[in-house]
Structures are given as structure tokens and as C-alpha cells.
TILUM-489855 format. One record per residue (C-alpha): residue number from 1; residue in three letters; x, y, z. Coordinates in pm, 1 decimal. Layout:
<pt><k>NUM</k><r>ALA</r><c1>X</c1><c2>Y</c2><c3>Z</c3></pt>
...
This chain:
<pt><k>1</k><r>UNK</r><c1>30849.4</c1><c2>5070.4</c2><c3>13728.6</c3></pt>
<pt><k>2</k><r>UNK</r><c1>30890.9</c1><c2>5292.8</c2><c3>14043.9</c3></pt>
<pt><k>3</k><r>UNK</r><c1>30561.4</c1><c2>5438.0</c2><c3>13977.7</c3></pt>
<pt><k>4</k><r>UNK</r><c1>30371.1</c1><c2>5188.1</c2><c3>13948.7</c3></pt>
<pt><k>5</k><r>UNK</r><c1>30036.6</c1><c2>5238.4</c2><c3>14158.5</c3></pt>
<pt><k>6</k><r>UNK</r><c1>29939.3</c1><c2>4846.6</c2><c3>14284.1</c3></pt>
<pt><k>7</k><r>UNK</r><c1>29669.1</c1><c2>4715.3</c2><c3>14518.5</c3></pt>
<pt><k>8</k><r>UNK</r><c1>29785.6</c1><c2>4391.8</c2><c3>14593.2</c3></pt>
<pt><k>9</k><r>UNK</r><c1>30184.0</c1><c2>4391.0</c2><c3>14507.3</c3></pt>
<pt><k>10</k><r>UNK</r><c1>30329.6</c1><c2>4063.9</c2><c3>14534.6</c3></pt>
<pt><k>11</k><r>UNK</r><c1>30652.3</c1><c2>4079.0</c2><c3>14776.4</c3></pt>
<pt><k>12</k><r>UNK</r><c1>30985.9</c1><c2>4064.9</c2><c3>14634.9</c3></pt>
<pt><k>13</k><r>UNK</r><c1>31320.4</c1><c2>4178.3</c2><c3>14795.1</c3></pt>
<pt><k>14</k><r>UNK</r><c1>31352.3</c1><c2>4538.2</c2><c3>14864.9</c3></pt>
<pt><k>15</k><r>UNK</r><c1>31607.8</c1><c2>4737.7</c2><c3>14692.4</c3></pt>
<pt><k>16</k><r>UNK</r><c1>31896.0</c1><c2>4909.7</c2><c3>14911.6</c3></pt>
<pt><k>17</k><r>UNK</r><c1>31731.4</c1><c2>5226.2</c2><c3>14812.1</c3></pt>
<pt><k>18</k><r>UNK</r><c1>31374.5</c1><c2>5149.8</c2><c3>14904.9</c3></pt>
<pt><k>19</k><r>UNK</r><c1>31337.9</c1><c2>5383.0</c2><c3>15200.1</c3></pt>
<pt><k>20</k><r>UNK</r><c1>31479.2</c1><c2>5684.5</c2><c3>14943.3</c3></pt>
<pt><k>21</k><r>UNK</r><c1>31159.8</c1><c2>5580.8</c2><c3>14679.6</c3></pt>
<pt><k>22</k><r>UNK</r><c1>30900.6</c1><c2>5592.2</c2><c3>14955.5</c3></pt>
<pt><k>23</k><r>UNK</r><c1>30981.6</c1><c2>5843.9</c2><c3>15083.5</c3></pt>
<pt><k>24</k><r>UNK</r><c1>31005.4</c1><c2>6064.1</c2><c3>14742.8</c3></pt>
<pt><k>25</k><r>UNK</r><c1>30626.3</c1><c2>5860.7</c2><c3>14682.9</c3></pt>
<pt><k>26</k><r>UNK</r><c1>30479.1</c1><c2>6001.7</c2><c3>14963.1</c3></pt>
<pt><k>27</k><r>UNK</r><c1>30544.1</c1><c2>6323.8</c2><c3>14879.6</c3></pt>
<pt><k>28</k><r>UNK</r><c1>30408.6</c1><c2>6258.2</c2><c3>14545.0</c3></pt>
<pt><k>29</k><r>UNK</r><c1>30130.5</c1><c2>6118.2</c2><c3>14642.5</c3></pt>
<pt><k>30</k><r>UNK</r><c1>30194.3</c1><c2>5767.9</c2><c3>14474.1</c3></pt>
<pt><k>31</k><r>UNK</r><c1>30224.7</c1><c2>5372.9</c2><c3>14585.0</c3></pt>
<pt><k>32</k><r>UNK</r><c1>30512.7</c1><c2>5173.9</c2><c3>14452.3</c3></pt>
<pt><k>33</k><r>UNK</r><c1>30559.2</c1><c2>4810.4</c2><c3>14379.5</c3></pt>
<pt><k>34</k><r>UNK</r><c1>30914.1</c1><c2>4648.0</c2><c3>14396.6</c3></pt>
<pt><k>35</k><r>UNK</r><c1>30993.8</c1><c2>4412.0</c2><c3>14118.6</c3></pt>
<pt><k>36</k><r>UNK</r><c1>31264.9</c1><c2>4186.1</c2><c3>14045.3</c3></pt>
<pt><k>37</k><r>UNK</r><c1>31407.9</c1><c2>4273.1</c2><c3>13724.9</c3></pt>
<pt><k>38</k><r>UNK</r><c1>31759.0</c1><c2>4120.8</c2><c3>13835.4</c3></pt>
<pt><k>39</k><r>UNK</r><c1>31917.9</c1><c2>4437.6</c2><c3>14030.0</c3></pt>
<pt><k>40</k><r>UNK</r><c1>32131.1</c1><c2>4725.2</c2><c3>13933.4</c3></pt>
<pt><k>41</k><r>UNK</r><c1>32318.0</c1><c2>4726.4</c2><c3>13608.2</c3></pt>
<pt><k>42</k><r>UNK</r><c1>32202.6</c1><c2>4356.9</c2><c3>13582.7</c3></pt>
<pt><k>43</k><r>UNK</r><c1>31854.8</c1><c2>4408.8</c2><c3>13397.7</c3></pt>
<pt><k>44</k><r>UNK</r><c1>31829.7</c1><c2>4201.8</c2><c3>13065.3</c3></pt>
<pt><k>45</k><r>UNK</r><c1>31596.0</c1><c2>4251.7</c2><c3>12780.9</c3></pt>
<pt><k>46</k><r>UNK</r><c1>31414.7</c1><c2>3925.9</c2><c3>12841.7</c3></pt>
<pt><k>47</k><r>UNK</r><c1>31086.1</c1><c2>3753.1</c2><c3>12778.5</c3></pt>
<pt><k>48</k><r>UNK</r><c1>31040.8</c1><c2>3663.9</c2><c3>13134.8</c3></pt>
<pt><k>49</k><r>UNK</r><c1>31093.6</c1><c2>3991.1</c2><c3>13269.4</c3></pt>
<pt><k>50</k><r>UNK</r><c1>30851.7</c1><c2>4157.3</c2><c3>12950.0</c3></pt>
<pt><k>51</k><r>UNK</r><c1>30571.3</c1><c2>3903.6</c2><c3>13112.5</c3></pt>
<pt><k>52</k><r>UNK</r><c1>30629.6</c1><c2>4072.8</c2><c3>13461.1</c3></pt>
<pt><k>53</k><r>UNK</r><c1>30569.1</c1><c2>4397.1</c2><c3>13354.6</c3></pt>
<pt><k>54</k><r>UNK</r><c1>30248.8</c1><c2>4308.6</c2><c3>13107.3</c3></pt>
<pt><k>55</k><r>UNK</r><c1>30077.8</c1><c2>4116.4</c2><c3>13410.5</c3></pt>
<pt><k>56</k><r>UNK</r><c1>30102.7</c1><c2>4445.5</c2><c3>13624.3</c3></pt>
<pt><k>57</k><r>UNK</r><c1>29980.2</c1><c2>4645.1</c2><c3>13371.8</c3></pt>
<pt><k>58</k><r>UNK</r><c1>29690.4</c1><c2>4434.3</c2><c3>13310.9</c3></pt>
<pt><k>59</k><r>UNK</r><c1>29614.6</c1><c2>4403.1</c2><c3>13717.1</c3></pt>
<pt><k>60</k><r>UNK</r><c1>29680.3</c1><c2>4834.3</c2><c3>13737.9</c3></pt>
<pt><k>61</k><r>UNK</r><c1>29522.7</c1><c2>4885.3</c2><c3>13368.1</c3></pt>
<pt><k>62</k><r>UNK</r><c1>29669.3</c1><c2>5203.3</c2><c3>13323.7</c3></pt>
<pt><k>63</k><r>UNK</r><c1>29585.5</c1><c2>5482.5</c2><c3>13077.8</c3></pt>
<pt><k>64</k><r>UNK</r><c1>29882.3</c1><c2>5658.7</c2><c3>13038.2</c3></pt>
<pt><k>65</k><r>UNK</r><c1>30226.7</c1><c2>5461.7</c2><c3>13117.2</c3></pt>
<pt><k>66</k><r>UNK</r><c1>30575.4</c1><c2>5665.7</c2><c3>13150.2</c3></pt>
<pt><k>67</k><r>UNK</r><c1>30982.3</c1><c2>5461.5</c2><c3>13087.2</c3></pt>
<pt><k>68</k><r>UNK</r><c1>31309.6</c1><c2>5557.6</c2><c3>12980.4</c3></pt>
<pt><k>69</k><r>UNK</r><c1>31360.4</c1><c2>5637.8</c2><c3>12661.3</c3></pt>
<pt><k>70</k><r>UNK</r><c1>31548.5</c1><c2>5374.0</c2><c3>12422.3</c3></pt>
<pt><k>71</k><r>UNK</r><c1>31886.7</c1><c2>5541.9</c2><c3>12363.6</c3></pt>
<pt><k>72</k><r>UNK</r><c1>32158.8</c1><c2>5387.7</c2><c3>12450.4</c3></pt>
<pt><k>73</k><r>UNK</r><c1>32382.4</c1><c2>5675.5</c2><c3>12564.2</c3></pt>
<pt><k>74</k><r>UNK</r><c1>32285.7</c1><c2>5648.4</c2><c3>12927.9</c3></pt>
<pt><k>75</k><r>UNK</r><c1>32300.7</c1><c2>5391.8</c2><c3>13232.7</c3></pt>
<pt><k>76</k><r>UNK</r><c1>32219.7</c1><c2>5036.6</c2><c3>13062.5</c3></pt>
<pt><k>77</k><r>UNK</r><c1>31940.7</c1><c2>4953.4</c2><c3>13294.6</c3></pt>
<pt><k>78</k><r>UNK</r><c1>31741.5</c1><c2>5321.0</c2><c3>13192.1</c3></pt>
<pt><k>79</k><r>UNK</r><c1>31728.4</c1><c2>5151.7</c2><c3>12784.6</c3></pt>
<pt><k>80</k><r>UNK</r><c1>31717.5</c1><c2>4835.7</c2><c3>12878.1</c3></pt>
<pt><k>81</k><r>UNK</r><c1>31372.1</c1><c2>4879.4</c2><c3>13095.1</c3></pt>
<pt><k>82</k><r>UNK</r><c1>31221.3</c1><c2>5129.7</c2><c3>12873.8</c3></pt>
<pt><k>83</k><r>UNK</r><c1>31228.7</c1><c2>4857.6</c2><c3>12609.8</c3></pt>
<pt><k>84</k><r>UNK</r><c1>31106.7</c1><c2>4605.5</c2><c3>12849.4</c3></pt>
<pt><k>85</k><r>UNK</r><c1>30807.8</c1><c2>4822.8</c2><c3>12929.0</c3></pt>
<pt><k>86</k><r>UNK</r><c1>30732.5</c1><c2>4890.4</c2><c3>12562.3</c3></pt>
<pt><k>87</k><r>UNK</r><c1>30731.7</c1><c2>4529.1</c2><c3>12496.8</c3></pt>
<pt><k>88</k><r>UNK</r><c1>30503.3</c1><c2>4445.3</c2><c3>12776.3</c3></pt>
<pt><k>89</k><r>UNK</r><c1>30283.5</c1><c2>4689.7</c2><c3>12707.1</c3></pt>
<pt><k>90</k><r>UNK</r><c1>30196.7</c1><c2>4509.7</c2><c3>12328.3</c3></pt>
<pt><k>91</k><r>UNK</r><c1>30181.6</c1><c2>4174.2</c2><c3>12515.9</c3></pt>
<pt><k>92</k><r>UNK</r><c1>29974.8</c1><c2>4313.1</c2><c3>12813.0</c3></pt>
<pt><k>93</k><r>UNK</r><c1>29708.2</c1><c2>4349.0</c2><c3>12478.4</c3></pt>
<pt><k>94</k><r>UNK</r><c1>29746.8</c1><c2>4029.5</c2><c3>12294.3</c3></pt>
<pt><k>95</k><r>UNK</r><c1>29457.9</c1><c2>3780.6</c2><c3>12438.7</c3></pt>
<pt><k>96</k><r>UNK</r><c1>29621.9</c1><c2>3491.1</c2><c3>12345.2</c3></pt>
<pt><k>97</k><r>UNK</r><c1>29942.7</c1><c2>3515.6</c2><c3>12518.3</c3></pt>
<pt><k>98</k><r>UNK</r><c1>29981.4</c1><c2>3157.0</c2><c3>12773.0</c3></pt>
<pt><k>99</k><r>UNK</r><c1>30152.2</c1><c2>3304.6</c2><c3>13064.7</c3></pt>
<pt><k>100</k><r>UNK</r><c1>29892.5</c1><c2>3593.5</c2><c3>13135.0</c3></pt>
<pt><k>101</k><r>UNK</r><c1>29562.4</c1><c2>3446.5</c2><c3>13070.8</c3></pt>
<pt><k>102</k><r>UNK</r><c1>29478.6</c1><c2>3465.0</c2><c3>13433.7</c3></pt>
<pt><k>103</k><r>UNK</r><c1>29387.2</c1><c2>3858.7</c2><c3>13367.5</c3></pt>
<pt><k>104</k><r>UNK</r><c1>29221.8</c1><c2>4046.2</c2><c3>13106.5</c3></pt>
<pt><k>105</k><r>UNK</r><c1>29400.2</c1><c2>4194.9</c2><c3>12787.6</c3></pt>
<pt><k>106</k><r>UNK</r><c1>29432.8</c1><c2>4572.7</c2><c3>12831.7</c3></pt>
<pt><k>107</k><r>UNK</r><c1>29533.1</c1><c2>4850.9</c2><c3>12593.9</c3></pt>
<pt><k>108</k><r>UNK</r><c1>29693.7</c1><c2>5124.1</c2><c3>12750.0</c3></pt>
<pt><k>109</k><r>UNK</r><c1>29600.4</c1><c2>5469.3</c2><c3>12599.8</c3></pt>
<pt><k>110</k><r>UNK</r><c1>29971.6</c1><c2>5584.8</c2><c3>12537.4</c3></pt>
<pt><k>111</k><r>UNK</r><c1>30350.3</c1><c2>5493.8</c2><c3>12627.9</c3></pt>
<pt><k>112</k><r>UNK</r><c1>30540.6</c1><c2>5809.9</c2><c3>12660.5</c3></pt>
<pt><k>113</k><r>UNK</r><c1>30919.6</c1><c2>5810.8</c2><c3>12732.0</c3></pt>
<pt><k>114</k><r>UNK</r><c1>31130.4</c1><c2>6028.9</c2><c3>12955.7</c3></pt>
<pt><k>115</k><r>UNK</r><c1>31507.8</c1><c2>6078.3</c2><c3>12968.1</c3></pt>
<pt><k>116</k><r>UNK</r><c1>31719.4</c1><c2>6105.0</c2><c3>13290.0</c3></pt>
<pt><k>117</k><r>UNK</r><c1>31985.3</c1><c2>6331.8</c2><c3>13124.3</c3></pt>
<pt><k>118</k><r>UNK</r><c1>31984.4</c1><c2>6520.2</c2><c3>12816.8</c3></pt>
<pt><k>119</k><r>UNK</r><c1>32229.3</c1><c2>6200.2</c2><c3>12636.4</c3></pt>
<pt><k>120</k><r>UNK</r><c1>31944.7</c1><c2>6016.5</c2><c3>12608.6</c3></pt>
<pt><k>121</k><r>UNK</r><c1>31653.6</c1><c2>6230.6</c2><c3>12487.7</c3></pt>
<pt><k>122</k><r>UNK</r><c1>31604.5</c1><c2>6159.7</c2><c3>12178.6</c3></pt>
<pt><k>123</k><r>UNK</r><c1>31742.4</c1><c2>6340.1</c2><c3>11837.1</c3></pt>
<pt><k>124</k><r>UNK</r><c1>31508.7</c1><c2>6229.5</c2><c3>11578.6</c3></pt>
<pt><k>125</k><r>UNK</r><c1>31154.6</c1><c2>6347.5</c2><c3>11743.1</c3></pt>
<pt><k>126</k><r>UNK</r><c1>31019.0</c1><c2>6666.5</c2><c3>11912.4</c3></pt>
<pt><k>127</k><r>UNK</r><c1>30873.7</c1><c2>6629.0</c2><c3>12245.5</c3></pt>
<pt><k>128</k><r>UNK</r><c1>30589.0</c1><c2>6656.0</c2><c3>12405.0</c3></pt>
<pt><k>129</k><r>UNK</r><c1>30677.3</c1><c2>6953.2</c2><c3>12707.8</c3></pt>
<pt><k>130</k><r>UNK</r><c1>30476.5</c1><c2>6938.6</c2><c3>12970.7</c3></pt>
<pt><k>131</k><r>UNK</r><c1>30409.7</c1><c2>7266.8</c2><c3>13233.8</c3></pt>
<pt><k>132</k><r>UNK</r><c1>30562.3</c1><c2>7161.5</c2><c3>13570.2</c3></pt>
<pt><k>133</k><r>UNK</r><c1>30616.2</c1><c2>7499.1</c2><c3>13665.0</c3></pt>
<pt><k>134</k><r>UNK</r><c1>30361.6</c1><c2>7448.9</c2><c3>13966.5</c3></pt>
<pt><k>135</k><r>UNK</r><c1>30488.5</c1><c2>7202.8</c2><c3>14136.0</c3></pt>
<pt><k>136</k><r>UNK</r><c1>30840.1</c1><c2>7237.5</c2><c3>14105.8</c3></pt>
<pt><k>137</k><r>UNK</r><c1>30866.3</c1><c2>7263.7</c2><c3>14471.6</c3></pt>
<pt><k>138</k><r>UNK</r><c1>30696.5</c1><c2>6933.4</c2><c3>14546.4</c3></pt>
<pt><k>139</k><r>UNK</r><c1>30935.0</c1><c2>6744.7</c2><c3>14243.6</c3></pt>
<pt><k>140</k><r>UNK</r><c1>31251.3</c1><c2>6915.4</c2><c3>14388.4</c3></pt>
<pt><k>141</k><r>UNK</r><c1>31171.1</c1><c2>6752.2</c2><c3>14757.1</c3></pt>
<pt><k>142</k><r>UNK</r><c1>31090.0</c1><c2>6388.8</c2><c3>14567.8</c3></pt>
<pt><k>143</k><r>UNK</r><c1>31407.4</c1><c2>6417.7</c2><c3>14372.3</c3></pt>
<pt><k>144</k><r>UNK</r><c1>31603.8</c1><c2>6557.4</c2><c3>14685.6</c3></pt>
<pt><k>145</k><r>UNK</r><c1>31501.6</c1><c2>6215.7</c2><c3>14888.1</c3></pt>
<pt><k>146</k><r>UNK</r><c1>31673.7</c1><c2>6001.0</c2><c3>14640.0</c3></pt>
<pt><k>147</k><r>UNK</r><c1>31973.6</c1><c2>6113.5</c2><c3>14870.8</c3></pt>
<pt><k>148</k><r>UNK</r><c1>32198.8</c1><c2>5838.4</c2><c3>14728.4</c3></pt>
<pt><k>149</k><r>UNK</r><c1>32187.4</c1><c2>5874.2</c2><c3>14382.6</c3></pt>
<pt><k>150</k><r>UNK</r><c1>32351.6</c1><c2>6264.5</c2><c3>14460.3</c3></pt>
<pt><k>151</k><r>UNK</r><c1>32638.3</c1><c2>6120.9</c2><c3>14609.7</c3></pt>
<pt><k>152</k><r>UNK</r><c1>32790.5</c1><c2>6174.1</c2><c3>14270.6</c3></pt>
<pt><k>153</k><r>UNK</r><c1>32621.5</c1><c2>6390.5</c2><c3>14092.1</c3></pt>
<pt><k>154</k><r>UNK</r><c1>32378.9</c1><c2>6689.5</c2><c3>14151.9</c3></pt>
<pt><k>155</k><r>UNK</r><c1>32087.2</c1><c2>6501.0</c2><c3>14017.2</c3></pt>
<pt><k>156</k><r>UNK</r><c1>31865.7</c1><c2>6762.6</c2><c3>14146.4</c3></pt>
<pt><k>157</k><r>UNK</r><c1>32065.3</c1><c2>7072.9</c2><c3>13988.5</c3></pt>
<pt><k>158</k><r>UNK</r><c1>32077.4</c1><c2>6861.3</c2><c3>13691.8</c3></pt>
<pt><k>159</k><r>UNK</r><c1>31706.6</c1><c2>6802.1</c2><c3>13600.1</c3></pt>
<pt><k>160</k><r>UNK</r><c1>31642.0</c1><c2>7147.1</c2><c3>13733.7</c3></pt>
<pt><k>161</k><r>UNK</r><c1>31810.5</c1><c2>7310.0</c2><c3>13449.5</c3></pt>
<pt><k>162</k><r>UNK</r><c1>31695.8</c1><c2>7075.4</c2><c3>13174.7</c3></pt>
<pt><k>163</k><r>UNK</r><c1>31321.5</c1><c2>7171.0</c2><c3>13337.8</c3></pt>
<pt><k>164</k><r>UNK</r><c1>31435.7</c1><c2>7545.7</c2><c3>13302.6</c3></pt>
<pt><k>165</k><r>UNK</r><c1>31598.1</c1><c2>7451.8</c2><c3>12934.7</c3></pt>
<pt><k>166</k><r>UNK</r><c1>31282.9</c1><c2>7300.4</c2><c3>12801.4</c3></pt>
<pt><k>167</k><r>UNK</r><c1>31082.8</c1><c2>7566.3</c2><c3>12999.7</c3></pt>
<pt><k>168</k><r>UNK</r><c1>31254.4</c1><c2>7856.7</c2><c3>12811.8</c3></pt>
<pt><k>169</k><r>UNK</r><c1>31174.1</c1><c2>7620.2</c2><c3>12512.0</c3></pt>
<pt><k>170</k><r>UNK</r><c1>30823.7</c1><c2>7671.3</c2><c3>12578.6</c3></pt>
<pt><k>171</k><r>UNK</r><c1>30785.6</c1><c2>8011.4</c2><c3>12685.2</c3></pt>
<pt><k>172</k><r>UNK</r><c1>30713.3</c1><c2>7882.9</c2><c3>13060.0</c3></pt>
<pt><k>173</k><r>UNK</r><c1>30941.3</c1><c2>7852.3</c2><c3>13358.3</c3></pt>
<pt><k>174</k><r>UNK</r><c1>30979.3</c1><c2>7462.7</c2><c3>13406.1</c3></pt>
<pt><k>175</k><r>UNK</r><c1>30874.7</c1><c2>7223.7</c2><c3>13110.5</c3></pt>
<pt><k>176</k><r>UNK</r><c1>30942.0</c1><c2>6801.6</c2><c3>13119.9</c3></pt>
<pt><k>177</k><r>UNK</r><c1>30997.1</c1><c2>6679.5</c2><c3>12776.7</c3></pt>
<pt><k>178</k><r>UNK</r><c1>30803.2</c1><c2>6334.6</c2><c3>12703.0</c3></pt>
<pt><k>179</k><r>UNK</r><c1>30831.1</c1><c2>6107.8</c2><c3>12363.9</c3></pt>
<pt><k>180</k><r>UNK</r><c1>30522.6</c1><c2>5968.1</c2><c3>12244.8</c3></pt>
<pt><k>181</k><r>UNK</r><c1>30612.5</c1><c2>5604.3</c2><c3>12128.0</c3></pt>
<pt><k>182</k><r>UNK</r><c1>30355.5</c1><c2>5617.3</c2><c3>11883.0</c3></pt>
<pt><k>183</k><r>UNK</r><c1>30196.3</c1><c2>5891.0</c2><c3>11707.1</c3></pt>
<pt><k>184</k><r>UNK</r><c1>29933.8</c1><c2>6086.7</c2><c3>11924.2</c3></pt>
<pt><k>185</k><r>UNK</r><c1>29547.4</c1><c2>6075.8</c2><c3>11854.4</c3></pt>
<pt><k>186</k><r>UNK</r><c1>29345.1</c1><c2>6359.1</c2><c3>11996.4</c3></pt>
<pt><k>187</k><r>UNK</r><c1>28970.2</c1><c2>6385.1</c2><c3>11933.9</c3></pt>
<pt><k>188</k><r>UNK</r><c1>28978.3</c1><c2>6740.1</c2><c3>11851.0</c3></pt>
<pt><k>189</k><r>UNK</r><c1>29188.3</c1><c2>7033.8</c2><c3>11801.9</c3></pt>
<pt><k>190</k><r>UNK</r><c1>29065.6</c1><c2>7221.1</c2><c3>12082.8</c3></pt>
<pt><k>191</k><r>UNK</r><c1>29284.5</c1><c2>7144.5</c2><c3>12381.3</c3></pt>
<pt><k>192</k><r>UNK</r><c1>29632.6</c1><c2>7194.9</c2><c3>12130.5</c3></pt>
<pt><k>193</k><r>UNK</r><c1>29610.1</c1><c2>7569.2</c2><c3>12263.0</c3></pt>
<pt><k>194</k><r>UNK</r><c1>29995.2</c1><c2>7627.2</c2><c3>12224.8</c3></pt>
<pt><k>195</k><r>UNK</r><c1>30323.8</c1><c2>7528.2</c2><c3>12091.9</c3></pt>
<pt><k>196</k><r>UNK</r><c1>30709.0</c1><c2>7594.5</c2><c3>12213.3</c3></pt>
<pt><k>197</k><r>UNK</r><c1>30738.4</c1><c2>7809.8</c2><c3>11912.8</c3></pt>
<pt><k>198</k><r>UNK</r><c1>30535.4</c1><c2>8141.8</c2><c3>11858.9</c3></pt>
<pt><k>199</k><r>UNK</r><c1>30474.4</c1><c2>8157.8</c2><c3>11453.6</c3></pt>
């Protein structure tokens, strides 16, 4: 939940790589709020940590909210919190759940999931590619600030190419592949003014 814009986070313990995530923030132009989900590779697909999540999302009341994909071929916490964040997104728009009366219900418009590596995009769906050939400069710098998580493996190099794999894909020079969780509803045609394949 790295992402997660926030007017009035609650404090919690900063992570040993908080400096890193501000820093690539700021250069995204987003806020982050620090959570305690039980720290690295200790995250567990609980109800208490589910709650956590659907009371931010009913504070933030989001359109559009982005986690891992489900697969399990990848670093436990990555499938671990994008099931978390799918089940707090259904609670965060139940009304009669106990622990999160104190806020309006909200229905976020879509959950869409990303993968860190190409193990744990999913198989059984097409994705959703999205154009990030602008600003590839700008994501490069954010992903470049994360200085510890390269100090095993060219993280940088490595979502480069899958941006220039799924850009290829899509007849562009850098595409981001999202999953839908749920089937997509658009209100008309119009906007669908291309697909990765030319018929």
C-alpha cells in the first residue's frame, strides 16, 4: 500500500526503507502512508490486517486501486498483500461490517493487479497494457531510489525490459501490463481506440 495517497495517516513504525519510498514519491508526485502489516516476509492473510486496508480505503475513497497480483511464484508478501487488498476492498463496501462503521461504505471503481517480475503475471488472462512510454524517465529515477532492493538484482534493468516486452506487444515503446480483477465496464466503445494486435 506504498501508494496510498492519505490526509491524516495514523503513525506507525517506519520501515528500514522509508527514506528510499519517499524519495521515489516525490518524484512521482505521490504521499505515502506506512502501515503495519507485520514486516518483511512476515505478512499474513488475516482478517485484522483486511480491516486495515478497507478503513483506508474508505477514509482515501479511491477510484481506481493497484496490488500484486495473486500468483504465488514470487516473494510471499507480493501474493499475500494483493489478496489482502482484494479482500478489503469487498469489505471497505459492505455497510454492515462492526469494525468500520466509523466511515462510510465505498465502492471502488476497479482493482487492477500488477506483477513485479514476469513469474507472477498471470497465465490465464490478457492484460490491460498501459502507454508509459512518456514518462519512462520519471519511473526509471522512482525505481532507481529504491537503492536497496538493487543490491541483488537489477530491478531497474529488469522492469525496463518487461516495459519494452509488453511495449513491442503493443506496437509502442514502453507498455505496463495490469489485470483487471473483475471484468471491465466501459460506457461506450469510443475510447477502446486500439489493441496489442493489428487484425
Amino acid at each position: 500500500m506504498s501508494s496510498v495517497r492519505a490526509a491524516n495517516p495514523p503513525q506507525t513504525a517506519r520501515p528500514p526503507s522509508a527514506s528510499e519510498a519517499e524519495k521515489s514519491a516525490a518524484l512521482l508526485g505521490a504521499t505515502l502512508e506506512f502501515i503495519d502489516l507485520g514486516g518483511d516476509a512476515h505478512f499474513v492473510p488475516s482478517l485484522a490486517h483486511a480491516l486495515t486496508i478497507a478503513a483506508i480505503i474508505r477514509r482515501v475513497r479511491p477510484d481506481i486501486v493497484l496490488a500484486p497480483t495473486l500468483n504465488e511464484n514470487q516473494h510471499a508478501d507480493h501474493s499475500i498483500l494483493g489478496k489482502l487488498v482484494r479482500n478489503a476492498a469487498r469489505l471497505a463496501r459492505y455497510g454492515g461490517v462492526a469494525e468500520l462503521r466509523a466511515t462510510p461504505a465505498h465502492a471502488i471503481g476497479a482493482l487492477l493487479h500488477f506483477a513485479i517480475t514476469a513469474d507472477a503475471e498471470p497465465r490465464d488472462a490478457p492484460p490491460v497494457l498501459v502507454d508509459i512510454s512518456t514518462v519512462v524517465p520519471t519511473w526509471t529515477a522512482a525505481m532507481a531510489a529504491h537503492a536497496s532492493q538493487a543490491a541483488t538484482r537489477d530491478y531497474v534493468e529488469l522492469q525496463l525490459t518487461r516495459a519494452r516486452f509488453h511495449g513491442l506487444r503493443a506496437g509502442v515503446a514502453h507498455a505496463i501490463p495490469l489485470w483487471p480483477a473483475e471484468p471491465l465496464v466501459v460506457d461506450s466503445l469510443a475510447p477502446l481506440s486500439r489493441t496489442a494486435r493489428r487484425f
